[in-house]
NULO-474374 format. One line per field, with one value per atom (N, C-alpha, C): residue number from 1; residue in one letter; z, x, y; atom name. Coordinates in steps of 0.1 Angstrom, whole numbers. Layout:
! NULO-474374
k <- [NUM,...] $
r <- [A,...] $
pz <- [Z,...] $
px <- [X,...] $
py <- [Y,...] $
a <- [CA,...] $
! end
This chain:
! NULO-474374
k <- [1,1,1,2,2,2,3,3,3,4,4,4,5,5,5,6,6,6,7,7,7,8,8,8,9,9,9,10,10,10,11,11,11,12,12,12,13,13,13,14,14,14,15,15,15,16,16,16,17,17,17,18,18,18,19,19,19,20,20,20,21,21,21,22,22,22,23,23,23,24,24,24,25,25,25,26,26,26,27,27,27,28,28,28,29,29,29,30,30,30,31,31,31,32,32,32,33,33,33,34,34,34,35,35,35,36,36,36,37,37,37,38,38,38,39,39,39,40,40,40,41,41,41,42,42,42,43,43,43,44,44,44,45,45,45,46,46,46,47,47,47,48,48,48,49,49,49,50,50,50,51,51,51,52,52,52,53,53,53,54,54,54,55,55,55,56,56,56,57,57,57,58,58,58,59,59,59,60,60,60,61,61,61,62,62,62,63,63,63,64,64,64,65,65,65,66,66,66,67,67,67,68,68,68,69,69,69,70,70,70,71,71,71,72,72,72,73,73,73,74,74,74,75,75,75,76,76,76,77,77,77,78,78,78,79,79,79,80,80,80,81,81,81,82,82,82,83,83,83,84,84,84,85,85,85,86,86,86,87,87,87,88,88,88,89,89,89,90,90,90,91,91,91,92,92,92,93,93,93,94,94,94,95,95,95,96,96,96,97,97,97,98,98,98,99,99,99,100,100,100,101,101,101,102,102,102,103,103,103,104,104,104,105,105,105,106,106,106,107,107,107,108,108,108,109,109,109,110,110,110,111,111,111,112,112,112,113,113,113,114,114,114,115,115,115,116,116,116,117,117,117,118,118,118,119,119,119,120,120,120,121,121,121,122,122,122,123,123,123,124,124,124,125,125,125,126,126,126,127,127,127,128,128,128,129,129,129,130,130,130,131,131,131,132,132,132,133,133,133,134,134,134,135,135,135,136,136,136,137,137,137,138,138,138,139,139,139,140,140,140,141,141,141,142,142,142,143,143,143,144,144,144,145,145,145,146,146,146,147,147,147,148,148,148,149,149,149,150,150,150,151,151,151,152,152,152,153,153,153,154,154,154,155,155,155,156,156,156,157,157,157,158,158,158,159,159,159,160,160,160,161,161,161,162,162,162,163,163,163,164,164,164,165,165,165,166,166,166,167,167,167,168,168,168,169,169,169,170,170,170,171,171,171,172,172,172,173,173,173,174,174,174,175,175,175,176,176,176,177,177,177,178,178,178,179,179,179,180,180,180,181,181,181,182,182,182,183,183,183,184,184,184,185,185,185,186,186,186,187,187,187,188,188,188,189,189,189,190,190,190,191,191,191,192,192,192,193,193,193,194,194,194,195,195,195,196,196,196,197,197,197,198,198,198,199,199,199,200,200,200,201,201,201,202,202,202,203,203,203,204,204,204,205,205,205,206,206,206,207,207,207,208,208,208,209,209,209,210,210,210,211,211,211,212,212,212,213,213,213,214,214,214,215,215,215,216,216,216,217,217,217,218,218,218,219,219,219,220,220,220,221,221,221,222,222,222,223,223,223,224,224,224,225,225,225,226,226,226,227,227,227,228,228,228,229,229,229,230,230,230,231,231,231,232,232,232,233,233,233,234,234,234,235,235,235,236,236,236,237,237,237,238,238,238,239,239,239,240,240,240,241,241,241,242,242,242,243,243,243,244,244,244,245,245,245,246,246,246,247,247,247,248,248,248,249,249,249,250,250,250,251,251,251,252,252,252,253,253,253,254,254,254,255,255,255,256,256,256,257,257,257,258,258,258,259,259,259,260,260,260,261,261,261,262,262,262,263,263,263,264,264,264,265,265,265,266,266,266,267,267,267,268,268,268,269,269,269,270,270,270,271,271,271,272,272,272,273,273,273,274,274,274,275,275,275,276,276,276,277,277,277,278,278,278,279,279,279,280,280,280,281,281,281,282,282,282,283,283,283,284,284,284,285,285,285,286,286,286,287,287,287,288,288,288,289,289,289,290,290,290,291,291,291,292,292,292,293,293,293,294,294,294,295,295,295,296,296,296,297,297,297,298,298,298,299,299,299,300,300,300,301,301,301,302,302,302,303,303,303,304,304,304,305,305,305,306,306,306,307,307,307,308,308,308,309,309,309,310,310,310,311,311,311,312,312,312,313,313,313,314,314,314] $
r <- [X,X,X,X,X,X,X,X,X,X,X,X,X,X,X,X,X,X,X,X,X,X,X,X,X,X,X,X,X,X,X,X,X,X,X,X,X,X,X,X,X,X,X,X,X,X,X,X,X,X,X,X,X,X,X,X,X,X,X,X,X,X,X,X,X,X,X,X,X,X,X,X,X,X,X,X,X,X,X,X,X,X,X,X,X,X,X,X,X,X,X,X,X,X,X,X,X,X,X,X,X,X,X,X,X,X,X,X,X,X,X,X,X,X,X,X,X,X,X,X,X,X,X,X,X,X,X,X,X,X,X,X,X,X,X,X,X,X,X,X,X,X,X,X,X,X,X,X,X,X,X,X,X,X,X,X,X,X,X,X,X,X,X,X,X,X,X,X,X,X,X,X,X,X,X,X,X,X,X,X,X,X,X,X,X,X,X,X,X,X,X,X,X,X,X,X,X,X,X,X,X,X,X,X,X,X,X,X,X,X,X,X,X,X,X,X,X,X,X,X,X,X,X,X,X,X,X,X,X,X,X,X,X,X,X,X,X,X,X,X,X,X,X,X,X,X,X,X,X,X,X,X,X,X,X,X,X,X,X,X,X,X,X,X,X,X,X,X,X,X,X,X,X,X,X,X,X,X,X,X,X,X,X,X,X,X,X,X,X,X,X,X,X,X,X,X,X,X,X,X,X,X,X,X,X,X,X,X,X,X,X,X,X,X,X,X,X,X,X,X,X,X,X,X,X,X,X,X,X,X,X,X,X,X,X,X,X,X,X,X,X,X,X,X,X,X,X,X,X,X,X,X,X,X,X,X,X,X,X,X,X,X,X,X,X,X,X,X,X,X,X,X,X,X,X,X,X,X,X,X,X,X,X,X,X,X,X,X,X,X,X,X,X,X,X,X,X,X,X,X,X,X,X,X,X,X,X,X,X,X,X,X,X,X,X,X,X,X,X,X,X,X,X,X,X,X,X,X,X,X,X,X,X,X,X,X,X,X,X,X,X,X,X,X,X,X,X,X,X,X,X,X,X,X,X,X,X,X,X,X,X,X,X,X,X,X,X,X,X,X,X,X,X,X,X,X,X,X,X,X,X,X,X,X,X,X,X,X,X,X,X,X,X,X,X,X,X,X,X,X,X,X,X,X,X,X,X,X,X,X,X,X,X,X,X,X,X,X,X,X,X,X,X,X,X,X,X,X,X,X,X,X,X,X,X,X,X,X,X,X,X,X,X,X,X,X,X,X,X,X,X,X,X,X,X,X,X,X,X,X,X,X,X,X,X,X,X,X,X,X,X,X,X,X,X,X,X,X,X,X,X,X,X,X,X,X,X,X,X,X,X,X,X,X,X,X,X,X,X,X,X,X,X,X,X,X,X,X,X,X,X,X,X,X,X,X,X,X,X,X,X,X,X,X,X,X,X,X,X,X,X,X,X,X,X,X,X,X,X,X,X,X,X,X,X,X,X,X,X,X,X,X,X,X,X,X,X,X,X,X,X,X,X,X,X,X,X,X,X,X,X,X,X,X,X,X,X,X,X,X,X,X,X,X,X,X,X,X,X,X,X,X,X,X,X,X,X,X,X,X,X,X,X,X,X,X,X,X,X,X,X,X,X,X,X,X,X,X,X,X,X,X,X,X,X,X,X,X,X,X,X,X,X,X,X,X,X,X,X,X,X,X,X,X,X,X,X,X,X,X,X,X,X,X,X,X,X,X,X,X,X,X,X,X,X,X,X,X,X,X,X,X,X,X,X,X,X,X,X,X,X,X,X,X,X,X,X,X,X,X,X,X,X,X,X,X,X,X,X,X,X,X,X,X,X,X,X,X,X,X,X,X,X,X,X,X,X,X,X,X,X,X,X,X,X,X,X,X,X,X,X,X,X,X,X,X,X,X,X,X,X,X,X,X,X,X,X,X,X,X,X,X,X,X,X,X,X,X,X,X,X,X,X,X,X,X,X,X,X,X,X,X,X,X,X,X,X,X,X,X,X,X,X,X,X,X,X,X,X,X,X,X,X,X,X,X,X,X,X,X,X,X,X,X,X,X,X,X,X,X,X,X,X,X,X,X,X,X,X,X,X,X,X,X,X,X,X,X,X,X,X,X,X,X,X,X,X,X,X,X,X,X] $
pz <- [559,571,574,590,593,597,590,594,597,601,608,609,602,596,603,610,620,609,611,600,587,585,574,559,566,556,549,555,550,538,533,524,520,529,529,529,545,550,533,532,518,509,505,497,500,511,525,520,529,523,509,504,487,479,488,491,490,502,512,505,502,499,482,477,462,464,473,481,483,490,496,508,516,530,535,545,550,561,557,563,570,583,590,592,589,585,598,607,621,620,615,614,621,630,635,626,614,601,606,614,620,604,599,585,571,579,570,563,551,545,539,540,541,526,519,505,497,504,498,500,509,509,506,499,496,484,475,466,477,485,491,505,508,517,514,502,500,497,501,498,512,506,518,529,526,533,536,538,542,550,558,571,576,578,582,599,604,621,619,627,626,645,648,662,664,673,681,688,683,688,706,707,719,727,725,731,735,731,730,718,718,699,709,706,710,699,697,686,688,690,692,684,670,662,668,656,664,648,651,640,641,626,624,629,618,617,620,624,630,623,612,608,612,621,627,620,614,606,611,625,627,633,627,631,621,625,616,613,594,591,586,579,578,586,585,590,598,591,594,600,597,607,621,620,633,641,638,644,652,642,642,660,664,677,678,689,690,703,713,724,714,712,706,698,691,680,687,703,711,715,718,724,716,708,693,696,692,692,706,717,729,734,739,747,732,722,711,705,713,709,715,727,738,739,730,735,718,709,697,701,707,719,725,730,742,736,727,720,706,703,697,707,715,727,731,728,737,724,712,698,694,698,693,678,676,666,668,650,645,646,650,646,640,625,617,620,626,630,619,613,608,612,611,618,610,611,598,604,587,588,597,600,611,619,626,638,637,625,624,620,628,626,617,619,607,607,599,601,600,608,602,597,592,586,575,559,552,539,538,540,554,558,574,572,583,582,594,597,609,620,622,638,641,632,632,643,656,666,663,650,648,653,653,656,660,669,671,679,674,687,702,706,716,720,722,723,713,700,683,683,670,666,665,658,649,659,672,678,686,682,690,676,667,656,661,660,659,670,684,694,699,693,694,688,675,665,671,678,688,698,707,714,715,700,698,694,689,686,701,709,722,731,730,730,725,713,707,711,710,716,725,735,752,752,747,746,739,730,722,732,741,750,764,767,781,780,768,770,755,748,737,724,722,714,700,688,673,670,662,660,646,640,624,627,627,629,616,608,593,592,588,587,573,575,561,557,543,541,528,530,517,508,508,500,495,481,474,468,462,454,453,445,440,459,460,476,487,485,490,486,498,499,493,483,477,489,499,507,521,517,532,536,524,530,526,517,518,501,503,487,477,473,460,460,465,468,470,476,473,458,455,441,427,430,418,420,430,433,425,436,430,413,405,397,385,390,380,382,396,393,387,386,382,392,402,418,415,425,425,435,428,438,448,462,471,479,473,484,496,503,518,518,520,522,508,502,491,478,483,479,475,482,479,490,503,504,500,504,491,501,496,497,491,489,486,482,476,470,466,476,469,464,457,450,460,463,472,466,456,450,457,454,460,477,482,494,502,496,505,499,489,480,497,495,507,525,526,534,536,522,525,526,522,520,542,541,555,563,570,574,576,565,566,569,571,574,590,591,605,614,627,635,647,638,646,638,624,620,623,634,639,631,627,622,635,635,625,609,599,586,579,571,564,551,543,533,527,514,505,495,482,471,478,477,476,470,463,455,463,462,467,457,454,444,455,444,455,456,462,464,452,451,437,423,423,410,411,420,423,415,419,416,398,393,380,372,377,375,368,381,378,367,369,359,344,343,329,329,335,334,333,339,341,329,322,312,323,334,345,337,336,341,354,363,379,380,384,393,405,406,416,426,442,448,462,472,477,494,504,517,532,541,550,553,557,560,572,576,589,600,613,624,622,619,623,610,601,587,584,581,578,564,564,552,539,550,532,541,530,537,530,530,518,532,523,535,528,534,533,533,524,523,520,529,524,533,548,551,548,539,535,521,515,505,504,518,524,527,536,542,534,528,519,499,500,486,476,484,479,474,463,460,453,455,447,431,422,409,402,407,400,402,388,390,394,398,403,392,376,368,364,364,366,372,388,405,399,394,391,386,371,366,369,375,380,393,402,407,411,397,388,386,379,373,381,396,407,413,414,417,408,396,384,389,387,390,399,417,427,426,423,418,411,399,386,381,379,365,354,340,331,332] $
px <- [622,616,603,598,584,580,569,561,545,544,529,519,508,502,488,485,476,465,454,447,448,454,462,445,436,424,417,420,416,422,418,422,431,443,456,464,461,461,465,455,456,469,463,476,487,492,506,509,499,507,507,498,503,522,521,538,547,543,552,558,544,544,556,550,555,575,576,591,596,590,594,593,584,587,571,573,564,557,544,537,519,522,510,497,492,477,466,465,460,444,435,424,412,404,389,380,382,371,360,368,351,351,362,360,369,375,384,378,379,372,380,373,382,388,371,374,387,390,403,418,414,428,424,412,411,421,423,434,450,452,464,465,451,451,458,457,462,477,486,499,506,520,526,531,534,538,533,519,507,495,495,484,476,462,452,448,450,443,436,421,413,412,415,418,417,416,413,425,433,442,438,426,422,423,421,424,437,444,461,463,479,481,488,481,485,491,504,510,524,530,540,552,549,564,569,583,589,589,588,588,597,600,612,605,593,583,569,565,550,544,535,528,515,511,503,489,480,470,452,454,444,436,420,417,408,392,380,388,387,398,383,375,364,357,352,341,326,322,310,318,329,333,339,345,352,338,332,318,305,308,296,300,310,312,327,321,329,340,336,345,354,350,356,369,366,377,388,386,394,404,393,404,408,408,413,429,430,440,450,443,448,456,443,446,452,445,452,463,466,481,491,490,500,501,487,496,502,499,511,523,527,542,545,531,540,548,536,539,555,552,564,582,580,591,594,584,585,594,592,597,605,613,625,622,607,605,608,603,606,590,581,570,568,561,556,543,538,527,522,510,503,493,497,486,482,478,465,471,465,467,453,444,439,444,452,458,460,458,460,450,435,425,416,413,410,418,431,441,440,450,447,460,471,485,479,489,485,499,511,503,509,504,509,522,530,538,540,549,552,551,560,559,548,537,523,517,508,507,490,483,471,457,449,435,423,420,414,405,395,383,380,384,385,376,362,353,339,345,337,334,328,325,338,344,354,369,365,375,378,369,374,386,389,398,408,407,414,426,418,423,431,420,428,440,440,454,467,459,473,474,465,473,482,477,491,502,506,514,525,514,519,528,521,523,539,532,545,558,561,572,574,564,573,576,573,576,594,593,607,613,612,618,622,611,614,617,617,618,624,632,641,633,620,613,615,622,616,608,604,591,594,583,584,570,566,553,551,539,537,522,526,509,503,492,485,474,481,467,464,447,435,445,441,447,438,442,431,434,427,425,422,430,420,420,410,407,396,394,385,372,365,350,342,332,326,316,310,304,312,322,334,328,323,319,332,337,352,349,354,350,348,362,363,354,352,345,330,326,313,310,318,318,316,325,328,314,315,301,287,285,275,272,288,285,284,287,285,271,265,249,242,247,235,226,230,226,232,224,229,247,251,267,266,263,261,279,275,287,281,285,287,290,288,289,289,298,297,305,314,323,340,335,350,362,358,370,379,391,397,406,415,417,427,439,449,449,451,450,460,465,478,473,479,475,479,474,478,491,496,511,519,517,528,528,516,518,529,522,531,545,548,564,572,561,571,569,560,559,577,576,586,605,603,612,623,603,608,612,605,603,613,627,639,653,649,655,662,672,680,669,675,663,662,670,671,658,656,644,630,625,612,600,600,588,583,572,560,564,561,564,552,546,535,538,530,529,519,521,507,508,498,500,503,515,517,509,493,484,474,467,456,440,431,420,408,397,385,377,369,360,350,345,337,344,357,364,367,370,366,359,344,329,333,331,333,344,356,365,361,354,346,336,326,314,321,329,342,343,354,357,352,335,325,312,316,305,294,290,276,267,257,245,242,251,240,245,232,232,243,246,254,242,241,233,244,237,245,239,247,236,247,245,250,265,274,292,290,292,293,302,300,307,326,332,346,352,346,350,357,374,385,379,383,384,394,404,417,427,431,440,449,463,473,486,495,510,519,529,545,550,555,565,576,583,599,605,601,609,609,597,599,609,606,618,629,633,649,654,639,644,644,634,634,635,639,644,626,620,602,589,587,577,566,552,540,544,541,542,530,518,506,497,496,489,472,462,448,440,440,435,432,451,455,448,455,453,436,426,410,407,414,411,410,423,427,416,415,404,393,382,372,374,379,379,375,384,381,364,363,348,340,339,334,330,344,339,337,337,333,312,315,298,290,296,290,282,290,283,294,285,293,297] $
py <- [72,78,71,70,63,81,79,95,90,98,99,108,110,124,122,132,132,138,137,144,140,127,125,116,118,119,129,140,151,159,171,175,175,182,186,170,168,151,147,141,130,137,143,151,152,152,150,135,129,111,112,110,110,110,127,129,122,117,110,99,91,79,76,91,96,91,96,98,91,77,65,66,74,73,63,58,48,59,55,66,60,67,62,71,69,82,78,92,90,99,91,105,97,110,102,102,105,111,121,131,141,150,155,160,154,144,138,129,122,113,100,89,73,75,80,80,86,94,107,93,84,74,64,60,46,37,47,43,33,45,36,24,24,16,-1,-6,-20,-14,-4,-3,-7,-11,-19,-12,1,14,21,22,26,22,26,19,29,29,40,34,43,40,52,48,56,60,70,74,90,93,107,115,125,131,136,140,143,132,121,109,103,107,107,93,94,87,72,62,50,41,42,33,31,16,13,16,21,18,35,35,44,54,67,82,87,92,99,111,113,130,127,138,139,151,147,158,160,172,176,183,178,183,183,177,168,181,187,198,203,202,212,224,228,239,249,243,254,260,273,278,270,265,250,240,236,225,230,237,243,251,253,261,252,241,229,225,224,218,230,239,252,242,231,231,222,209,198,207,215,229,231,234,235,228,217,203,198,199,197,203,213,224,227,222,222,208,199,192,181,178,171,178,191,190,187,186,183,168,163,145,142,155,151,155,160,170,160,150,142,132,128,115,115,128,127,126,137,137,123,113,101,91,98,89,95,111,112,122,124,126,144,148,160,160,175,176,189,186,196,199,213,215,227,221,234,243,255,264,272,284,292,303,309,325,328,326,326,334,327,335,349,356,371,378,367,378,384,392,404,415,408,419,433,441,458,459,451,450,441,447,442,444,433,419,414,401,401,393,393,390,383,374,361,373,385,392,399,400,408,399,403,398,396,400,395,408,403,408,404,398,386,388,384,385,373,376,362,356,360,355,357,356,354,338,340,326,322,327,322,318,321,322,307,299,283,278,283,282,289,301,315,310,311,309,295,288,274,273,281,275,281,295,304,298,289,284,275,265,256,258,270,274,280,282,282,273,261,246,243,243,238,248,254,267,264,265,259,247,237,219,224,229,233,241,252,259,248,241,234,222,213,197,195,205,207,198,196,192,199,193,200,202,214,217,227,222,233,241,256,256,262,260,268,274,284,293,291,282,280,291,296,304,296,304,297,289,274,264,259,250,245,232,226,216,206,197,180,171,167,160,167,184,188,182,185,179,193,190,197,205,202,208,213,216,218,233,243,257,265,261,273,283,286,298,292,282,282,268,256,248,252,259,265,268,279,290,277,266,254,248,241,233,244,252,260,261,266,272,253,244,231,225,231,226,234,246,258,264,263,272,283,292,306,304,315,317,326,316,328,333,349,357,365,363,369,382,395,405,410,425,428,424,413,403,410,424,432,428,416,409,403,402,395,383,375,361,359,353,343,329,322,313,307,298,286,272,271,254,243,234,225,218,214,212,223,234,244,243,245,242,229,222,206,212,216,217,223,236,239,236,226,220,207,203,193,202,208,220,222,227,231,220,213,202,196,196,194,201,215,224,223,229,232,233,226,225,238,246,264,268,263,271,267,271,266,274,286,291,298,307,301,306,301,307,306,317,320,309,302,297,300,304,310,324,325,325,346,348,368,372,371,377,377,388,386,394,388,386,391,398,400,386,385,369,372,385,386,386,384,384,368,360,344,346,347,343,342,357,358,349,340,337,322,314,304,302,313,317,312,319,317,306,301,287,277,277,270,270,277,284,284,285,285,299,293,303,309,300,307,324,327,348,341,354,354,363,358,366,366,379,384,388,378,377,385,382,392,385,395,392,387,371,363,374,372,379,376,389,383,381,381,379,390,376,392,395,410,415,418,414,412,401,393,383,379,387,383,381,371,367,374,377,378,370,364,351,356,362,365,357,353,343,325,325,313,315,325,325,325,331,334,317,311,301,287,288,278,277,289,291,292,293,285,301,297,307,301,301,294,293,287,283,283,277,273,290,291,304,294,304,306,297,301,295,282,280,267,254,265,254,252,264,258,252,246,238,225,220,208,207,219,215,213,218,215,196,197,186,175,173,165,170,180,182,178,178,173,158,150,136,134,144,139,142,149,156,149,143,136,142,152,167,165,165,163,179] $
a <- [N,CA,C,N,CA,C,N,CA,C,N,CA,C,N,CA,C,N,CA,C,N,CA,C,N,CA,C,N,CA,C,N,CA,C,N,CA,C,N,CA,C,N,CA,C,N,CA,C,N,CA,C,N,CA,C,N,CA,C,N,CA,C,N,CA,C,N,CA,C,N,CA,C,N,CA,C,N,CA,C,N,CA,C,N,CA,C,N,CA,C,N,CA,C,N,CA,C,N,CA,C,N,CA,C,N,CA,C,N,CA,C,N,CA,C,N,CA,C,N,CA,C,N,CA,C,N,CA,C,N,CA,C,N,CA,C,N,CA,C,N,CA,C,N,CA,C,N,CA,C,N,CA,C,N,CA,C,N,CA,C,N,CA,C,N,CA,C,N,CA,C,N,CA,C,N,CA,C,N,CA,C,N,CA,C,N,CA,C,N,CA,C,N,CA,C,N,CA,C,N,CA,C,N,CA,C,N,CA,C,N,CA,C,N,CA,C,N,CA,C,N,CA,C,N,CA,C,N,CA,C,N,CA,C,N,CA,C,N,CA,C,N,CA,C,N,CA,C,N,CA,C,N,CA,C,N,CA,C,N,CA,C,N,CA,C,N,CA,C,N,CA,C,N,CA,C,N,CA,C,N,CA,C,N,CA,C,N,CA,C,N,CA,C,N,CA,C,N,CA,C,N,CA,C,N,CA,C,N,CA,C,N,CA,C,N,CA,C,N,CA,C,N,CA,C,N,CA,C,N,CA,C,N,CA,C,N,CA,C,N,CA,C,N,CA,C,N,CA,C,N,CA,C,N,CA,C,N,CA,C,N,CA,C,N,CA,C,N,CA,C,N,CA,C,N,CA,C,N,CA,C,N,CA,C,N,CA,C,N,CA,C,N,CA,C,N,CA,C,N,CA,C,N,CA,C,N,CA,C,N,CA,C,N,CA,C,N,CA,C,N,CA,C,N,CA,C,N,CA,C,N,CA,C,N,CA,C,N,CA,C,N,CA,C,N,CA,C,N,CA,C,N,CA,C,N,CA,C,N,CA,C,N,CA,C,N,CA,C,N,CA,C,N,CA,C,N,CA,C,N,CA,C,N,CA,C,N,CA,C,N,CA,C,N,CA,C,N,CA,C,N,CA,C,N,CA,C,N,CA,C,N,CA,C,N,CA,C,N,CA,C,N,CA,C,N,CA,C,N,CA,C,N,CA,C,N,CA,C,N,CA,C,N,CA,C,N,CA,C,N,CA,C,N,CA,C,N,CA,C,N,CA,C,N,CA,C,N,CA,C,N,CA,C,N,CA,C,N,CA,C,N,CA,C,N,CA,C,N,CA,C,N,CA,C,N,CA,C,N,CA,C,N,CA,C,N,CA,C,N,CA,C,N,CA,C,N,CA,C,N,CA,C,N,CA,C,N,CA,C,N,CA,C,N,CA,C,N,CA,C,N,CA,C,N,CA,C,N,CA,C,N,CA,C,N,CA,C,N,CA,C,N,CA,C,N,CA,C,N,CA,C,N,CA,C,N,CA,C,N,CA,C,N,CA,C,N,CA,C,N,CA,C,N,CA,C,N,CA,C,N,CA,C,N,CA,C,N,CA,C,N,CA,C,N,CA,C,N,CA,C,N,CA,C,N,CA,C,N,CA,C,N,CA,C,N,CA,C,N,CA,C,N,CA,C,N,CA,C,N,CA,C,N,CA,C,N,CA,C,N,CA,C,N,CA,C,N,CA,C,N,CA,C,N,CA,C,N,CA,C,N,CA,C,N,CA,C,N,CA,C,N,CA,C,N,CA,C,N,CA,C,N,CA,C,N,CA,C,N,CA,C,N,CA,C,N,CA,C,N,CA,C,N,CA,C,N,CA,C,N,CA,C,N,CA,C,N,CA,C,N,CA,C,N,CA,C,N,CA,C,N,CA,C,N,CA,C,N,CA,C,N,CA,C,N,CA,C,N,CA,C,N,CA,C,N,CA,C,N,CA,C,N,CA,C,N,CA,C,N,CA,C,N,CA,C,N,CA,C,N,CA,C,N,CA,C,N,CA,C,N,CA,C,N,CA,C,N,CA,C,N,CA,C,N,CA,C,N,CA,C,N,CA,C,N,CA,C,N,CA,C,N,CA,C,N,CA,C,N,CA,C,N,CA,C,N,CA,C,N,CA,C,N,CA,C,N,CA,C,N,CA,C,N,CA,C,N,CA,C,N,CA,C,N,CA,C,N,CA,C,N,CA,C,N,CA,C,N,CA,C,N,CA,C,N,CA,C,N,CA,C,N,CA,C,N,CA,C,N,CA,C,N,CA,C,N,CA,C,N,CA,C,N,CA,C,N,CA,C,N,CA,C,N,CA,C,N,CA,C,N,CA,C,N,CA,C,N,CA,C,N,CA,C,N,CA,C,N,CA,C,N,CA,C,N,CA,C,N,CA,C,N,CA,C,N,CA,C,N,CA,C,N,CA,C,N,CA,C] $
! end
């Protein structure tokens, strides 16, 4: 297969080609680096099946060869990145989605689009499940994400309803591991970072939120899973760990694993901040036979270790 991963420097991104490449498939990595980083693909750049174009989905995808698959990743996924430039978040999600729709339509391709548990808000269902219609603030911070991610999902559905376009759509919740940038703002990357320099661990509200946690292995697993499934099964389909942990039992999790001295200190709950966020994966289990594997501990260790040498903390 020639595949093509939009976003494909980024956290997830890198870890996607890595895949791919693991596979044998020839794979084209499309990122502007607004959060994506060269570093996370510098290992495969001298490979023969591997080529980096550094380009702008908003801009539309200008590339001659022809795709089997279009993996769609290209998109500020943190809080600080998606916030930092609230319109760009948009056109991101909007207008760079429709020329990933066009551009695939025009190549015949399959497109795997990822979208976030996001889209459900601060749920008042628990756990959520694909028909839960969400909770959303529409005009929050959080809502040039929120909003943006539901509209491509919009996107993609009528491209597949009016111009018979494939489309896989998948709901990522809290993912983790080796590739994340130590300063992206996300829990467990804060919580690690913090607790290997000996800074305090700052939590956000009373930390009795709680959170989900899939290993990035498990994730892509059933990324590739779906991806090849009957082209009746469009999704959207939740991916991510059935458990859900408080963010203060995080904190203490690391402290352990970390031997850290840092206090944990405790500052105000940002606007919009869900307060429990667990998925229902029965239709990914029905559909793809797929359930997470890497317990929490685990997925932390392995992804310590990469923050370790990205940090240069013994």
């Amino acid at each position: 297969m020639r595949i093509l991963v939009t976003g494909g420097a980024g956290f997830l991104g890198s870890n996607l080609c890595r895949r791919l490449l693991k596979e044998g498939h020839t794979v084209v990595c499309l990122d502007n680096l607004y959060t994506g980083r060269k570093e996370n693909i510098q290992d495969l750049l001298n490979l023969q099946n591997f080529k980096f174009v550094e380009a702008d989905i908003v801009n539309g995808i200008d590339l001659d060869e022809g795709f089997d698959w279009v993996f769609n990743l290209a998109c500020p996924a943190s809080p600080p990145a998606y916030q930092k430039d609230p319109l760009y978040t948009i056109m991101v999600n909007v207008i760079g989605v429709f020329n990933v729709c066009e551009f695939a339509l025009k190549k015949g391709a399959r497109v795997f689009h990822t979208s976030t548990s996001e889209v459900y808000g601060d749920p008042e269902v628990i756990p959520q499940n694909e028909s839960y219609k969400g909770s959303v603030n529409t005009i929050g911070i959080r809502a040039c994400y929120d909003e943006g991610k539901r509209c491509a999902e919009t996107i993609l559905s009528d491209y597949k309803r009016s111009k018979g376009l494939e489309i896989k759509i998948v709901r990522v919740f809290n993912t983790y591991g080796p590739y994340m940038s130590s300063d992206d703002g996300r829990v467990i990357t804060n919580f690690v970072t913090q607790a290997l320099k000996g800074e305090p661990i700052t939590i956000y509200g009373d930390g009795s939120q709680t959170r989900s946690f899939c290993y990035v292995d498990d994730q892509i697993d059933a990324w590739m899973k779906f991806i090849q499934t009957d082209s009746t099964v469009t999704g959207p389909m939740n991916v991510g760990m059935p458990s859900e942990i408080s963010v203060l039992d995080v904190a203490y999790l690391i402290l352990k694993m970390t031997n850290s001295q840092s206090q944990i200190i405790f500052k105000n709950l940002p606007e919009d901040d869900p307060k429990r966020r667990l998925p229902d994966i029965s239709f990914a289990k029905q559909e793809l036979n797929w359930e997470p594997k890497v317990s929490l501990a685990e997925g932390l260790e392995k992804t310590m270790e990469y923050l370790k040498e990205n940090l240069k903390v013994s």
